[in-house]
LOMI-629560 format. One line per 8 residues: number of its first residue (from 1); their letters; for each residue x, y, z of N, C-alpha, C. Coordinates in Angstrom, 2 decimals, padded with zeros to 5 digits, m for minus. Layout:
<vofis>
NUM	A	X:Y:Z:X:Y:Z:X:Y:Z | ... $
</vofis>
This chain:
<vofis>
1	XXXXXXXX	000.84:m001.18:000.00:000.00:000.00:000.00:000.89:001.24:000.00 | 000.49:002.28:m001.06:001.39:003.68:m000.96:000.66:004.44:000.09 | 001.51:004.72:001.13:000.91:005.52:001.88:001.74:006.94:002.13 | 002.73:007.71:001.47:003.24:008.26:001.03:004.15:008.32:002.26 | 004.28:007.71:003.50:005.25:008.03:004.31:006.20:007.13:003.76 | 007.65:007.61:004.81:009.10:006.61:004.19:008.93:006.14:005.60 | 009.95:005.06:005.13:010.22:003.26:006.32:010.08:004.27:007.78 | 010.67:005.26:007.71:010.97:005.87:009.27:010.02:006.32:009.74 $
9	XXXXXXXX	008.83:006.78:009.00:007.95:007.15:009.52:006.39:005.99:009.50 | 006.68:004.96:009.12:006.01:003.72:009.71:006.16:003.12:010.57 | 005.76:003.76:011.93:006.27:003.10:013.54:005.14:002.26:013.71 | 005.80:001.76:014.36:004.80:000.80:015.87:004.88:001.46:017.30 | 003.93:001.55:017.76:004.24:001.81:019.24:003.15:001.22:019.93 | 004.03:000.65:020.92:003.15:000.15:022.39:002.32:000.83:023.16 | 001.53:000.72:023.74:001.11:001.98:024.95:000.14:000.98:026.02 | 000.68:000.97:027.06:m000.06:000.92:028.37:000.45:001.11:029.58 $
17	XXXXXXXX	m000.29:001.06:030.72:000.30:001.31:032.22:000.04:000.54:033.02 | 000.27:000.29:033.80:000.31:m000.11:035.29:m001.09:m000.47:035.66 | m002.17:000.84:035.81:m003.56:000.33:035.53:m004.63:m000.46:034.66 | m004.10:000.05:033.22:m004.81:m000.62:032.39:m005.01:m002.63:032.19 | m005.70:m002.84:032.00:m005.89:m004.36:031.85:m005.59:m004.34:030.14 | m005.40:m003.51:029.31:m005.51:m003.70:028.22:m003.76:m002.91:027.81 | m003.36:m003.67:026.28:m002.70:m002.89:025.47:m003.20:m002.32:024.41 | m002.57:m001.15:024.03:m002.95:m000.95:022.69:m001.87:m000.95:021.67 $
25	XXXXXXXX	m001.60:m001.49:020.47:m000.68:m001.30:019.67:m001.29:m001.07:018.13 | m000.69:000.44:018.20:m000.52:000.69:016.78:000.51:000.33:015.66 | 000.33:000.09:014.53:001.51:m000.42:013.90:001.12:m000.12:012.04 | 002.29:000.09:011.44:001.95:000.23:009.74:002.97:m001.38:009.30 | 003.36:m002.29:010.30:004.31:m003.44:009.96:003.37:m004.20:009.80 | 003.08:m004.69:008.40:002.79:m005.94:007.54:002.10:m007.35:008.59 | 003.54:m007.40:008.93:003.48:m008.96:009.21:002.80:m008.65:010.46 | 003.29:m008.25:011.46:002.20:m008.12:012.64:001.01:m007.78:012.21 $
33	XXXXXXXX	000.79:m006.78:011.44:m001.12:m006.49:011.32:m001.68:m007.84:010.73 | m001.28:m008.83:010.47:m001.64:m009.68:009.97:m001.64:m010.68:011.20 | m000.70:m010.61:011.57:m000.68:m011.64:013.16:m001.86:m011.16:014.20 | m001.95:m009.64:014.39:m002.49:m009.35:015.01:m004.05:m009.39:014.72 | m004.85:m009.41:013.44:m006.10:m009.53:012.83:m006.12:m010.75:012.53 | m005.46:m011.78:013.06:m005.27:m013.54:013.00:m005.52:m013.64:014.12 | m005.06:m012.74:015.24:m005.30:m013.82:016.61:m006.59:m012.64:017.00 | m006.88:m011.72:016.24:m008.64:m010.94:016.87:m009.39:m011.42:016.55 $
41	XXXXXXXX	m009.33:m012.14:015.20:m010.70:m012.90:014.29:m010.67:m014.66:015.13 | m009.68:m015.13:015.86:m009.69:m016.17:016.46:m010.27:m016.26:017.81 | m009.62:m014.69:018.50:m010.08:m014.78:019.73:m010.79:m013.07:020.19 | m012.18:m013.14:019.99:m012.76:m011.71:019.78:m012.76:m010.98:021.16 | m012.61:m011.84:022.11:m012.96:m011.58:023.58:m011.60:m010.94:024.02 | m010.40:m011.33:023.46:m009.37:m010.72:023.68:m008.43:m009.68:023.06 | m008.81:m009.59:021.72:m007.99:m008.90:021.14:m008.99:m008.61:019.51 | m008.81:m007.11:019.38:m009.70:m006.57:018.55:m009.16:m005.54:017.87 $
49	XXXXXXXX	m009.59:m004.66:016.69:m009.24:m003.56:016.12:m009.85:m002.94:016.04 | m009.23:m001.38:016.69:m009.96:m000.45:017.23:m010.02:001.08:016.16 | m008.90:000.82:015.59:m009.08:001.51:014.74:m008.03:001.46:013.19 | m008.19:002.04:011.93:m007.56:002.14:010.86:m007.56:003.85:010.46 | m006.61:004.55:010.46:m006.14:005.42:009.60:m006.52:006.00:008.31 | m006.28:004.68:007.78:m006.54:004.87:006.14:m005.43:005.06:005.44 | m004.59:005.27:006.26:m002.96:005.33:005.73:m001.80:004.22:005.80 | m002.57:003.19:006.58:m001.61:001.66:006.33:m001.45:001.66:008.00 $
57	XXXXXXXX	m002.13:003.03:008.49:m001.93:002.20:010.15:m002.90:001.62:011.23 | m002.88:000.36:011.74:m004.44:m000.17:012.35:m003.86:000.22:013.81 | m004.84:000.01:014.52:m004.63:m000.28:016.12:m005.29:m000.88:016.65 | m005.00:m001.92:017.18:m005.75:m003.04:018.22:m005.38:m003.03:019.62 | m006.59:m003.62:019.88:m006.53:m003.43:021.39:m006.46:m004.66:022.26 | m005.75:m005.26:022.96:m005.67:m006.89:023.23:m005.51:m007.05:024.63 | m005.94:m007.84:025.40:m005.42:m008.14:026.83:m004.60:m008.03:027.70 | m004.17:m007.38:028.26:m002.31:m007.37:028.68:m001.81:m008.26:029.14 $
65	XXXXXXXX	m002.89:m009.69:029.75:m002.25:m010.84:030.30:m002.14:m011.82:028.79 | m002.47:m011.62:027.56:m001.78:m012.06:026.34:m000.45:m011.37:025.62 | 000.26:m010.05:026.16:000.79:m009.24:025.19:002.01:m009.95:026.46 | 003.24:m009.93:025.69:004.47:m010.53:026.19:005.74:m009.96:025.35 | 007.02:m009.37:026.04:008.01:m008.89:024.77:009.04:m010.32:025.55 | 009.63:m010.80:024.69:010.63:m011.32:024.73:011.92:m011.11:023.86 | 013.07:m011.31:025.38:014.22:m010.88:024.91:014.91:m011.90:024.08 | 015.89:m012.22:023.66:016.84:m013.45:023.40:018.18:m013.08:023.61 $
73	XXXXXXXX	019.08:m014.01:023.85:020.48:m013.58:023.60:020.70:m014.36:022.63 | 022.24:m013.84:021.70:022.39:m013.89:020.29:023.32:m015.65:020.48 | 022.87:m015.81:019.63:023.46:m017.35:019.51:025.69:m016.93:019.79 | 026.14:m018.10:020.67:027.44:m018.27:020.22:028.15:m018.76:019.01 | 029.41:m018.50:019.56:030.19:m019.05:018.10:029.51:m021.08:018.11 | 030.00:m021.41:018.82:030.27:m023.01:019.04:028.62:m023.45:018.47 | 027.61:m022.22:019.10:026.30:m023.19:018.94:025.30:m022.15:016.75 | 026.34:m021.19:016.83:025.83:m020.89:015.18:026.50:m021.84:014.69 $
81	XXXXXXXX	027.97:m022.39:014.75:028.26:m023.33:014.15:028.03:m025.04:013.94 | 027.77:m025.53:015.43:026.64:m026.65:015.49:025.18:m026.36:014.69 | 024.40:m025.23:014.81:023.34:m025.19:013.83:023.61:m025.12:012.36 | 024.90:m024.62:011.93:025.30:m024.76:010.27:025.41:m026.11:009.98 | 026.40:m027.42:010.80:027.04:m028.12:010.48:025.39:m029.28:010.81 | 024.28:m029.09:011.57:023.34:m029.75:011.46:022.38:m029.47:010.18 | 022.54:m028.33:009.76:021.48:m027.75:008.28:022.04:m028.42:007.56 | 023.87:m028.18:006.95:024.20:m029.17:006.01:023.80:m030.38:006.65 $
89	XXXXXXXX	024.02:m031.12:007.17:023.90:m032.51:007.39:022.36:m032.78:006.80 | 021.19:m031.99:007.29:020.14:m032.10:006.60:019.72:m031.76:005.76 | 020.71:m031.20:004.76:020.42:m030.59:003.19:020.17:m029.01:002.90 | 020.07:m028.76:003.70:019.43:m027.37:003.83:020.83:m026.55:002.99 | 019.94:m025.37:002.40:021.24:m024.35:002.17:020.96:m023.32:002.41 | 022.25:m022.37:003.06:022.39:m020.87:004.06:021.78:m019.96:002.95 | 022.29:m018.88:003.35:022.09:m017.60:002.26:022.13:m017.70:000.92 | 021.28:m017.18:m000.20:021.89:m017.07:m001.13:022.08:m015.69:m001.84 $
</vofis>
């Protein structure tokens, strides 16, 4: 969709507090609005869309005991290289 903004000005942002039982997240990212209108049309009681723009940005509104950020730490040397040397072994190929 042309929505005449550039990449930098297609944010996401979080918003809730301490009180609220609810999040809200706005977002113009693809793949989440799609995750996110996948798990509202599955589960209506929890998570819904509250509003659209018209410019590529929705906002839904979802439970706060469903919304979760998780961190990761970045893979090591020893274990990116055990996951290469198991892909070849199973055929797989890296980058192209």
């Amino acid at each position: 969709m042309k929505t005449g903004l550039t990449k930098r000005q297609k944010t996401t942002c979080i918003y809730f507090d301490e009180a609220s039982k609810t999040v809200e997240i706005q977002t113009h990212n693809t793949a989440l609005k799609k995750r996110l209108a996948k798990y509202a049309a599955k589960h209506p009681d929890l998570c819904g869309q509250i509003d659209d723009d018209e410019q590529g940005c929705l906002t839904f509104e979802i439970d706060r005991r469903r919304f979760a950020v998780r961190l990761t730490a970045p893979y090591s040397n020893e274990r990116r290289q055990a996951a290469s040397e198991l892909a070849k072994k199973n055929g797989l190929k890296g980058r192209v």
